[in-house]
matplotlib code that plots the C-alpha trace (Angstrom):
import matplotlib.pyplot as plt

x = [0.0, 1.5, 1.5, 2.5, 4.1, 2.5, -0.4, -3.0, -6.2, -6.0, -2.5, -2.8, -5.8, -3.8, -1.1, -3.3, -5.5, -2.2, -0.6, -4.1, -3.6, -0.3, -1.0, -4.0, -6.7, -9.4, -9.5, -11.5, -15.0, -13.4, -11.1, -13.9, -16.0, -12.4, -12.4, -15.9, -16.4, -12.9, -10.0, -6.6, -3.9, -0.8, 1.7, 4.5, 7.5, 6.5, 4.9, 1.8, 0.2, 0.5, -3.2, -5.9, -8.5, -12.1, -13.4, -15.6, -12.9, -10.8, -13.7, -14.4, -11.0, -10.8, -14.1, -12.5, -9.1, -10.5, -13.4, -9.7, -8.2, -11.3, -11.0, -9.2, -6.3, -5.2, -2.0, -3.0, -1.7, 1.9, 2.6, 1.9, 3.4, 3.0, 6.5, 5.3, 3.7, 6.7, 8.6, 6.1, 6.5, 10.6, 11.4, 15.6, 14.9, 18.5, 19.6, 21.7, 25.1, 25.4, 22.5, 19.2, 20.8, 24.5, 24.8, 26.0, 29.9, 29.5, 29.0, 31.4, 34.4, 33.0, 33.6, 35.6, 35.3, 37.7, 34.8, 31.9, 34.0, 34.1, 30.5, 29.2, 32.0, 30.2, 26.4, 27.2, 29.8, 27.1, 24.5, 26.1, 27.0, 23.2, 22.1, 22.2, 20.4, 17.8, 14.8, 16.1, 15.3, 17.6, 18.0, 19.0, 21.7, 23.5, 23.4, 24.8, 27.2, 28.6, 28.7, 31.3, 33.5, 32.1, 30.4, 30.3, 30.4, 33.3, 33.5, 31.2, 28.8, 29.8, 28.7, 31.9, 32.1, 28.3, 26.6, 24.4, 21.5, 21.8, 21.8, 18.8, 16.9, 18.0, 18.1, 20.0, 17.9, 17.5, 18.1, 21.7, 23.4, 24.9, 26.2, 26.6, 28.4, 31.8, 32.8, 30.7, 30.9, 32.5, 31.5, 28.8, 25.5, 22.3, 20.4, 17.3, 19.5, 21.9, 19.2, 17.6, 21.0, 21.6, 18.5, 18.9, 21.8, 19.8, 17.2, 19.4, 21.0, 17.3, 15.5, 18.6, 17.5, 14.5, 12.7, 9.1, 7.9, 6.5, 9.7, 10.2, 7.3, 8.5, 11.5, 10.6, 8.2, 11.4, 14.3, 12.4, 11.5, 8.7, 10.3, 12.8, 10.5, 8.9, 6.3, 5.1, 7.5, 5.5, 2.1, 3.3, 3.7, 0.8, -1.1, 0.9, -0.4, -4.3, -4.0, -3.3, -0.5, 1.5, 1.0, -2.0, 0.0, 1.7, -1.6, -4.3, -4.2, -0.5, -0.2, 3.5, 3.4, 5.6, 8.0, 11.7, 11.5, 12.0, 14.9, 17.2, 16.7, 17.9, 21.6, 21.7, 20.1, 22.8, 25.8, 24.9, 23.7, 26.9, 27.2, 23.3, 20.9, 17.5, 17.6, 19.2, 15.9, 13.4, 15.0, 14.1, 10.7, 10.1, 11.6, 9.6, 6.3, 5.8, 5.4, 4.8, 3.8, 4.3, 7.1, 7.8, 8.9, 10.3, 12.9, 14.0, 14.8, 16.4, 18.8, 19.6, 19.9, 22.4, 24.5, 24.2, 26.3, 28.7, 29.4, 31.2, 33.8, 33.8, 30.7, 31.4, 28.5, 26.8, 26.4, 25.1, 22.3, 21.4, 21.6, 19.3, 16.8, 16.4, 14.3, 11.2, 8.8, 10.0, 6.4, 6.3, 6.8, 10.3, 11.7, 10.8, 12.2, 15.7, 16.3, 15.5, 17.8, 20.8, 20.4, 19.9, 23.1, 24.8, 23.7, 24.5, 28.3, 27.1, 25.3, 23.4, 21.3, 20.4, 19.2, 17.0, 15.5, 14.7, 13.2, 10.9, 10.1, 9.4, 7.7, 4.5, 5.9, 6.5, 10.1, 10.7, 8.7, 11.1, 10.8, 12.5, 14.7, 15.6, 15.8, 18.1, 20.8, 21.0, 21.8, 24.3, 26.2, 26.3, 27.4, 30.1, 31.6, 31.2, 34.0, 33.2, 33.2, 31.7, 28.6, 27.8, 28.3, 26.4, 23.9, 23.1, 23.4, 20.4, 18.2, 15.0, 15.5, 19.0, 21.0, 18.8, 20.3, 23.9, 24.1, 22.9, 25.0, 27.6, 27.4, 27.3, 30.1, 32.2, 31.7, 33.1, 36.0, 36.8, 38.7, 38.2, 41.7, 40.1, 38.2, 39.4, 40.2, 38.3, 35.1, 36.1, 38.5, 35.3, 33.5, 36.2, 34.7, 31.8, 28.6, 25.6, 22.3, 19.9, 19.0, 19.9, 23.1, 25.3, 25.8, 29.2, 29.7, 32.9, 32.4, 35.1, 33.3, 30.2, 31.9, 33.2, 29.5, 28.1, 30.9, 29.9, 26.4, 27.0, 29.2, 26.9, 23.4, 25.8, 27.3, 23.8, 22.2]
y = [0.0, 3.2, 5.6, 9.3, 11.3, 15.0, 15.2, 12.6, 15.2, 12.9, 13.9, 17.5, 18.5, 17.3, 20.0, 22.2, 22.1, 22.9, 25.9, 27.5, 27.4, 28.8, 31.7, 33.3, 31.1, 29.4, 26.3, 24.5, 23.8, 22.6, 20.2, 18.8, 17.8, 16.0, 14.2, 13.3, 11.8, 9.8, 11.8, 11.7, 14.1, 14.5, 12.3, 13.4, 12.4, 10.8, 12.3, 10.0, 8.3, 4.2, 3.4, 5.0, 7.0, 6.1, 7.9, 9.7, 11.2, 12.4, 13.9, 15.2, 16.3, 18.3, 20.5, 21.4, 22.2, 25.0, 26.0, 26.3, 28.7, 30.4, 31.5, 35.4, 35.4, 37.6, 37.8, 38.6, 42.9, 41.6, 38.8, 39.8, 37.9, 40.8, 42.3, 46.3, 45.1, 43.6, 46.9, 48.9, 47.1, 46.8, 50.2, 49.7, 47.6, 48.2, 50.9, 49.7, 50.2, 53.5, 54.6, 55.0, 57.8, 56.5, 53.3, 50.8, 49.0, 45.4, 43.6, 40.7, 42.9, 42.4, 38.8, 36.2, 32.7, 31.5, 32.6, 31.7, 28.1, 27.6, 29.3, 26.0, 23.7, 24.6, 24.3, 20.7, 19.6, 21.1, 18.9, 15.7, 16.0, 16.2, 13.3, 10.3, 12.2, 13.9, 13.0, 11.7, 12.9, 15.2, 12.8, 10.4, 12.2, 12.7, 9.4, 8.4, 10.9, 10.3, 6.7, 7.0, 9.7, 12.3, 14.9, 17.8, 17.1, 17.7, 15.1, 13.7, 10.9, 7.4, 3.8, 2.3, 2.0, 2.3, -0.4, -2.1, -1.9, 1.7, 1.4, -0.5, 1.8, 5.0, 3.8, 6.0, 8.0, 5.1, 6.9, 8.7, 6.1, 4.6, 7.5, 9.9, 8.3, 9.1, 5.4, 5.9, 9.3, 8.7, 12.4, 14.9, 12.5, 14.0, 15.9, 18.7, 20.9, 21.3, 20.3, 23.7, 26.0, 24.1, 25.3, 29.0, 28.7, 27.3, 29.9, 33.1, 31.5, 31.1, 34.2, 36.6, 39.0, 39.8, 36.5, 36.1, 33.6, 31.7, 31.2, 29.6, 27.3, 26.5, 25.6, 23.3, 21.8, 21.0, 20.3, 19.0, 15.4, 15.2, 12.3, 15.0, 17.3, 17.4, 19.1, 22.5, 21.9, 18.9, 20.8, 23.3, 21.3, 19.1, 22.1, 23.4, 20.6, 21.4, 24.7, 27.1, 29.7, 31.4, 33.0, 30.7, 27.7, 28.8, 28.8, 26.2, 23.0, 23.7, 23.4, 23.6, 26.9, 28.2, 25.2, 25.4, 24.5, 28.4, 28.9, 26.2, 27.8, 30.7, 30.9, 31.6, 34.9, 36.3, 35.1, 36.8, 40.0, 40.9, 43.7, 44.6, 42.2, 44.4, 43.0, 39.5, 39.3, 40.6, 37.9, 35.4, 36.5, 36.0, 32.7, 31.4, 33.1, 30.0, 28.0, 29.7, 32.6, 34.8, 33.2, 30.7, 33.8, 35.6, 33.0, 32.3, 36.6, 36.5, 34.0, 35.6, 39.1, 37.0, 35.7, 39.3, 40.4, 37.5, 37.3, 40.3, 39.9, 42.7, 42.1, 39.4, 37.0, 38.8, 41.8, 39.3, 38.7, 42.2, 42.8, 39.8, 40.4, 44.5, 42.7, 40.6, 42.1, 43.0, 42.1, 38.3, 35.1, 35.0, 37.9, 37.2, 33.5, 34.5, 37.5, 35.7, 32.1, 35.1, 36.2, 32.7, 32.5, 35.2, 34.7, 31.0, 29.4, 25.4, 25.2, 22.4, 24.7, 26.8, 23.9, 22.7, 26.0, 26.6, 23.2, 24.0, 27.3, 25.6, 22.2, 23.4, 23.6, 20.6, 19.4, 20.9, 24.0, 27.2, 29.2, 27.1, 25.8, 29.6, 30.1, 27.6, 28.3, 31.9, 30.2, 28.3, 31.0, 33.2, 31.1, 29.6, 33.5, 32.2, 29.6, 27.1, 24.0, 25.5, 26.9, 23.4, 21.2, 23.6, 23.6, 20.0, 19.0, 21.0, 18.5, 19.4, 20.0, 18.5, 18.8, 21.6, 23.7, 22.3, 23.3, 27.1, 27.2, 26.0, 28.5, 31.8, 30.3, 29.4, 32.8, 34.2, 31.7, 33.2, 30.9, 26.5, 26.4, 27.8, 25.1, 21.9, 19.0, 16.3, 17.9, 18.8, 16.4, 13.2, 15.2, 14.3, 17.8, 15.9, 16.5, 13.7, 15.3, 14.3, 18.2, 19.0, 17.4, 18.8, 14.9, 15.1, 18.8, 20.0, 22.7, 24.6, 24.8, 25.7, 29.2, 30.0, 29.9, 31.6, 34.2, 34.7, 35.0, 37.4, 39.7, 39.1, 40.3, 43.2, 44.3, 44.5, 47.9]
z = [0.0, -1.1, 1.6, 0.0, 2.6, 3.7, 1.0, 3.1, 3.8, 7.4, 8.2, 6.8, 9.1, 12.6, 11.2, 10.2, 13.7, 15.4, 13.2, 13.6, 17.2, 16.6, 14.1, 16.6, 15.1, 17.2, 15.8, 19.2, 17.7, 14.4, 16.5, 18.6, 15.3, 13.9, 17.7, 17.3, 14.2, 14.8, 13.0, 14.6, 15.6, 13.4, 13.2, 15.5, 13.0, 9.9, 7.2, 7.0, 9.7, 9.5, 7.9, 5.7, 6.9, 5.4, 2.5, 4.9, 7.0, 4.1, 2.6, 5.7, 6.6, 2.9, 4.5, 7.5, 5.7, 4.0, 7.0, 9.0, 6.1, 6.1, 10.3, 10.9, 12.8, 16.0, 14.5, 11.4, 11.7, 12.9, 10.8, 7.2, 4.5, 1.7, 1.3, 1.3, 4.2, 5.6, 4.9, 6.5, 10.1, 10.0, 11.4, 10.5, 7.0, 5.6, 2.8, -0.3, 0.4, -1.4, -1.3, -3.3, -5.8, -6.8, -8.7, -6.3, -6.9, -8.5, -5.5, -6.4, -5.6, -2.1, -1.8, -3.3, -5.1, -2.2, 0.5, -1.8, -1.8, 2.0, 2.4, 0.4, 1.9, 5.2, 4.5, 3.0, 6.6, 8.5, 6.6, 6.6, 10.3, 10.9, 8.7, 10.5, 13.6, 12.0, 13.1, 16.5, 19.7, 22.0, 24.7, 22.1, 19.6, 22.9, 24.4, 21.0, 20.7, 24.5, 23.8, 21.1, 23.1, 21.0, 23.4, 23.4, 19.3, 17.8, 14.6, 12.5, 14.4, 14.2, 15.6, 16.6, 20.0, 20.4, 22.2, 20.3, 22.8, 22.6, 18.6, 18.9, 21.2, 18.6, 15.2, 13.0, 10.3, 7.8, 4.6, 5.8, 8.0, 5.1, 3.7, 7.0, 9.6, 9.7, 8.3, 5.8, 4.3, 0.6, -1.1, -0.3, -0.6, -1.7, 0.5, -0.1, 2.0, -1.0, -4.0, -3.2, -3.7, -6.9, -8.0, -6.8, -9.7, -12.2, -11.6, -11.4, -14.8, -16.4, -15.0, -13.3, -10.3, -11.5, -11.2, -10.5, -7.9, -11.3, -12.5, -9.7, -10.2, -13.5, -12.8, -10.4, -12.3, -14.8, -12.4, -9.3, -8.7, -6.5, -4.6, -3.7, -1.9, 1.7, 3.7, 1.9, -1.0, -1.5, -1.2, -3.5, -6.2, -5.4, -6.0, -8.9, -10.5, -9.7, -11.7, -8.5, -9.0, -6.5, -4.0, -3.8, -3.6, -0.2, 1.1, 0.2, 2.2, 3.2, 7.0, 6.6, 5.3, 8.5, 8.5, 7.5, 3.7, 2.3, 5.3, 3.2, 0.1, 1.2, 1.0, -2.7, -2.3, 0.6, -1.4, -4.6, -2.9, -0.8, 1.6, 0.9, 2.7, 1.9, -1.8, -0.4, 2.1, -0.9, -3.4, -0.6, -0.1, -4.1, -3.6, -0.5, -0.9, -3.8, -0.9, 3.1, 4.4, 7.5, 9.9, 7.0, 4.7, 7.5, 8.1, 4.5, 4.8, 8.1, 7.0, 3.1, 5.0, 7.3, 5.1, 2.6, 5.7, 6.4, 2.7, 2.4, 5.1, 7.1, 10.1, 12.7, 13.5, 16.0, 14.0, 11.0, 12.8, 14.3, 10.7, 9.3, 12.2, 10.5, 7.9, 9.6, 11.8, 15.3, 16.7, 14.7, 16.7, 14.9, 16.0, 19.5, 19.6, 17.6, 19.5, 23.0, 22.0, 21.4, 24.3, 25.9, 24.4, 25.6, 29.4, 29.8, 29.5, 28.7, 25.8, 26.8, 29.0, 26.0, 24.6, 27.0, 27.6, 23.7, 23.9, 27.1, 25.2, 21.9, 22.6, 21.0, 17.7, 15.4, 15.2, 11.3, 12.1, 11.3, 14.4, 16.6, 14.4, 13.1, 17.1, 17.6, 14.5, 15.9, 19.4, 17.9, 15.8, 19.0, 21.4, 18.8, 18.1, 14.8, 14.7, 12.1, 14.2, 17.8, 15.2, 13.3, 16.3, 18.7, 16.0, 15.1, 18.8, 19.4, 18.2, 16.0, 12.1, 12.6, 8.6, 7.8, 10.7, 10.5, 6.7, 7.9, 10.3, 8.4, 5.2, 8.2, 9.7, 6.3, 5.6, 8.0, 8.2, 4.5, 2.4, 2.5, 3.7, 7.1, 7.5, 9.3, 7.5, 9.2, 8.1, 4.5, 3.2, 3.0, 1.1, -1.8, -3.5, -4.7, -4.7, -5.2, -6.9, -9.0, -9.7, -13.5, -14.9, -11.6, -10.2, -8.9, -8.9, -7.2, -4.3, -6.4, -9.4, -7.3, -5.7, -9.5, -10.6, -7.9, -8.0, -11.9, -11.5, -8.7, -11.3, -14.0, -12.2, -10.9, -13.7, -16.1, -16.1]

ax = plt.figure().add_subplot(projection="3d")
ax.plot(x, y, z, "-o")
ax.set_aspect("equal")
plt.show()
């Protein structure tokens, strides 16, 4: 029995019932006739729950989908997802860096392929030290972790030494063990942390800086197998296929709409915008608004905005992410969680206790959702100082959206590091700079040949009039 993974009606209204509750909704009456008639919550991990539902629940379940999108939120006037709208509630959005009158310097003389290079080198280190974890709980990534002499984390995870009871008890994430532990890793394998950058090229080659959130679409429709995507990229295209067209497909049936998907499809839109994170954070918004709104979009901006800063050289971390946080909402549940896990960070010596905090704080929210996860990168990159390995460690032993938030952390922290040679070897030299994909003809892509093509497109979109 084929059981397709976050498009079941079932599974959708138990997400859907809880980011109502979330985004100032009152979904209670709606919930009690789900209850009544026999519907089940969400599943907590996977992305369909074990069984069918009968045809009456699913058709049922469609009806309250859309009674749910039809209910006004409380949050509504703080969270908007329109960018003027945006704009008009960010009371320090950034200026171009020379103003609005004088044409601004091509902005690749502000970074370098050499940074670009370690930038990329980082998101995928951070990503494949999150792999075979993802998915696992806290308690259990550092059980594992201790077992093999590896805590606090300072190397990729491995199972020698582990005990096989304790294997048993915390299975590693079936699709990345063989490819993800350190005995394993033979090349960059594919991941959707780095499938969504290698698009972000293909579309800046298609469309340049000017693309529309269709293009987008289209592109995806062309270069993205389906099998490829999860949560609200899945939706997206699920609806794509019905006829909708953006914004609309961010929005019907979507309950994932404010997870992390638009966050790791980011990075592309701060390393081609250097030194001017206003038009890195609007690129991103173009980008994300094909498949979230609100906190979703707000993420996917904070991070572009981010990395606009680290890119050029000349910010440390913290001042990154006083910067990225200039271009959401101050009043959104985003702002709020980031700037409180910074300063989480900043009051509190062992890490560990950030962690648990942000967890206490955060339990509500599902383990893929972007606001903790956002929360917890920022967390990460503070109380690392932006070193390389204290940001990807700190950040994939915090638990949640584990690869997705290692690879962030990782391309902030590359960044800043400046050049691959920065970078230890024990993290880069598996990745044999190789890259697995099954996006366009890039299979076996070198990280090298990555920055140069990044760095060109950069200099290209800068230098046209």
């Amino acid at each position: 029995m084929l059981r397709l993974t976050w498009v079941q009606p079932e599974d959708l209204l138990g997400h859907e019932l809880r980011q109502a509750a979330q985004d100032g909704r009152e979904p209670w009456a709606i919930a009690a006739r789900w209850k009544a008639a026999g519907g089940c919550e969400a599943p907590p991990m996977a992305g369909a729950s074990p069984g069918p539902a009968s045809r009456y629940l699913r058709l049922l379940a469609d009806d309250l989908l859309d009674e749910l999108a039809d209910l006004p939120s409380a949050l509504a006037d703080d969270e908007p997802t329109d960018l003027d709208r945006i704009r008009s509630r960010c009371p320090h959005w950034p200026t171009p860096p020379t103003g609005t009158d004088a044409p601004a310097p091509a902005p690749a003389q502000e970074t370098s392929p050499a940074r670009l290079e370690a930038a990329w080198l980082g998101r995928a280190v951070g990503c494949l030290l999150g792999k075979p974890v993802e998915k696992l709980a806290l308690d259990a990534i550092r059980a594992l972790a201790q077992a093999a002499g590896n805590w606090p984390l300072t190397d990729y995870f491995t199972a020698r030494g582990v005990p096989e009871a304790l294997l048993a008890a915390h299975p590693w994430n079936r699709r990345s063990a063989t490819t993800s532990l350190a005995e394993n890793i033979d090349g960059m394998p594919e991941d959707d942390d780095l499938n969504y950058p290698l698009l972000n090229l293909l579309l800046l080659q298609r469309h340049g800086r000017n693309f529309t959130t269709s293009d987008v679409a289209r592109l995806w429709l062309d270069e993205l197998p389906a099998g490829r995507t999860f949560t609200a990229e899945r939706v997206a295209l699920r609806n794509l296929l019905t006829g909708l067209e953006p914004p609309h497909t961010a929005r019907h049936r979507n309950p994932f709409r404010e997870w992390i998907g638009a966050l790791i499809r980011a990075d592309v839109h701060g390393w081609t915008h250097p030194g001017d994170p206003a038009a890195a954070a609007e690129q991103a918004h173009r980008d994300a608004t094909l498949t979230h709104t609100a906190n979703g979009v707000y993420a996917a901006m904070f991070t572009a905005a981010t990395i606009a800063a680290a890119t050029t050289g000349t910010h440390d971390v913290h001042a990154c992410l006083r910067i990225g946080l200039t271009v959401i909402p101050p009043r959104s549940r985003l702002s709020k969680a980031v700037t409180h896990a910074v300063q989480l960070a900043l009051e509190h010596a062992d890490f560990d206790t950030v962690v648990d905090e942000l967890h206490a704080i955060h339990r509500a929210y599902h383990w893929v959702h972007a606001i903790p996860n956002t929360a917890l990168i920022a967390a990460a990159l503070t109380h690392a100082d932006g070193d390389f390995t204290g940001s990807v460690c700190r950040a994939v032993s915090g638990g949640w959206d584990t690869d997705s938030n290692g690879a962030t952390a990782g391309s902030v922290a590359g960044l800043l590091a400046g050049d691959p040679a920065a970078l230890p070897d024990r993290w880069t030299a598996p990745l044999k700079n190789r890259l697995a994909t099954s996006v366009a003809d890039l299979n076996g892509v070198g990280f090298d040949t990555l920055a140069h093509l990044t760095w060109s497109l950069t200099h290209r979109e800068a230098s046209r009039p």
